[in-house]
N, C-alpha and C positions, 0 to 999 in steps of 0.2 A: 504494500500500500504506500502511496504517494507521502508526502508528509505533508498536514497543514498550511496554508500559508498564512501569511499576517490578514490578509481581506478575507481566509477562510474564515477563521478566527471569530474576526469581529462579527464578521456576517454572522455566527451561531452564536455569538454572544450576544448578541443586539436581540436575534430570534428567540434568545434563554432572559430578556431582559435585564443582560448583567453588561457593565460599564468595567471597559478593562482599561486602565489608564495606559497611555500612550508608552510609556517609563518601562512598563511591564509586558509587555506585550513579546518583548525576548524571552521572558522567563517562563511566562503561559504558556505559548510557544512549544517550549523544549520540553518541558512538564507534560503537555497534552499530548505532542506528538511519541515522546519516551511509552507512556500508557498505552496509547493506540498500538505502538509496537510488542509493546508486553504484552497484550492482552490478544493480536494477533498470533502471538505463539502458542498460546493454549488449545489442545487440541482433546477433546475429550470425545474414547470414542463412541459413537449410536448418536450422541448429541442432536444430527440434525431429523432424528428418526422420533424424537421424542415432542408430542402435541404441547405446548405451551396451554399452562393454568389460564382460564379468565380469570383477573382481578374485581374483587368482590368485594366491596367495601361497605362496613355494616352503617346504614342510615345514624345521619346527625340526631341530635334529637332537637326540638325548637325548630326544625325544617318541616313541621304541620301535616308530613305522613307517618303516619303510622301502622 
């Protein structure tokens, strides 16, 4: 995989409505794209054979269903 660029970046930070200051943006960077590459090394196997859970989340209360 590619590695981030600085306009990826922002572009998904702007999308996550997070403000990454200009200063830092080497550091997120290297941080973000270091992760993507670890995380592209994980290989567990059957993984892609396995149905992902729907997320189920038990009602608020004060949100007038009951």
């Amino acid at each position: 995989m590619a590695d981030l660029t600085d306009s990826d970046i922002l572009a998904l930070a702007k999308a996550s409505g997070i403000t990454i200051p200009a200063r830092l943006l080497p550091e997120v960077g290297y941080s973000l794209n270091g992760l993507l590459e670890a995380l592209s090394n994980i290989d567990v196997p059957g993984i892609d054979e396995v149905e992902p859970l729907p997320i189920v989340l038990p009602p608020t209360s004060g949100s007038g269903s009951r």
